[in-house]
N, C-alpha and C positions, 0 to 999 in steps of 0.2 A: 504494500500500500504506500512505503515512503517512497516508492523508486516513481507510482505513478504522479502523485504532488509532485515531487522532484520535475518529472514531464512535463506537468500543465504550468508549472511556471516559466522553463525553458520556454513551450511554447506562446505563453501570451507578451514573455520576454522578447520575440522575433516579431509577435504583431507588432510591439512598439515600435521595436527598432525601423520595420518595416514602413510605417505611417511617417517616422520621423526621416526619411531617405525620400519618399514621397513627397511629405509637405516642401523639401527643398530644393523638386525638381519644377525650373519655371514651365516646362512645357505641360505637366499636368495642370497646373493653375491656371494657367492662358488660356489651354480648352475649357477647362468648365470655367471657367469665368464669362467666356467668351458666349457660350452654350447656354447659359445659365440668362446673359445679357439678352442675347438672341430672342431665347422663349418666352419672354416677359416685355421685349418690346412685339413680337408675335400675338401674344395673346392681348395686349392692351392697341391693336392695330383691328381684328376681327371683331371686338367687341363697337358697339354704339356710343357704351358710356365706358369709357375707361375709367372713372373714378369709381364706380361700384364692381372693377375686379374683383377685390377682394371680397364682399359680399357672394358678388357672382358664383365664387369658389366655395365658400363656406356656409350660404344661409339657404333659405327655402324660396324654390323659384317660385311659388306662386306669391310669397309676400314681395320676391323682388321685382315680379314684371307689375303688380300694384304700386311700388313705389316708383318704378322707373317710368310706368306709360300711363297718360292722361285716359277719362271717359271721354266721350263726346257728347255733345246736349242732347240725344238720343239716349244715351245710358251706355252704350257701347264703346267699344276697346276699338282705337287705330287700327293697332297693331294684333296681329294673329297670335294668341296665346303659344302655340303649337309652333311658331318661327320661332319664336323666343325662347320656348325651351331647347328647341335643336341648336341654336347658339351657343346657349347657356352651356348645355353638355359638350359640344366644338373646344367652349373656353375650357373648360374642367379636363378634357382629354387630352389636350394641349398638355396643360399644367403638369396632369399625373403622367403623362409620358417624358414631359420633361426629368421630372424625379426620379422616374424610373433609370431613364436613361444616366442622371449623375451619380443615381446609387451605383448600377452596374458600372459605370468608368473608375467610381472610387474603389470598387471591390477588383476592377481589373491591374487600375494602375498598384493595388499594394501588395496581389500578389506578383505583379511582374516588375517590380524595385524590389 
């Protein structure tokens, strides 16, 4: 049992080391910075209102296409509830694919430094 201890510290020992050979490579940083920049000027470009991205991302589409789109003297909605949510999800897919994608470059670049 001590030889295994002995192992898992070895190995979370090499994570670190691992992360800290990473963190000081500029070309890892450049891409996802770059990637990172990309997908957030991407997703604040598709959307109507870019100040309610973050909304967008995290609240309930039906309160947000209520706060974002007027009735008209009819009672009715401009805008197509049903466009609005296919955007909404557009913006959201954007996003989680963006994180996807920096988790797996994180998880690529530390094992291959």
């Amino acid at each position: 049992m001590e030889n295994f201890l002995y192992g898992l510290k070895a190995i979370f020992k090499e994570f670190g080391f691992l992360a800290q050979e990473a963190a000081q490579q500029q070309l890892f940083w450049g891409f996802g910075l770059g990637f990172l920049v990309a997908t957030i000027i991407h997703g604040f470009l598709i959307t109507d209102h870019p100040k309610e991205v973050p909304r967008l991302l995290f609240g309930d589409a039906a309160k947000n296409f209520e706060r974002l789109h007027q009735k008209a003297d009819s009672g009715a909605y401009q805008v197509s509830y049903h466009d609005f949510v296919k955007r909404s999800n557009r913006v959201k897919g954007i996003f989680a694919f963006s994180a996807s994608m920096m988790l797996m470059l994180a998880i690529v670049a530390l094992l291959i430094f």
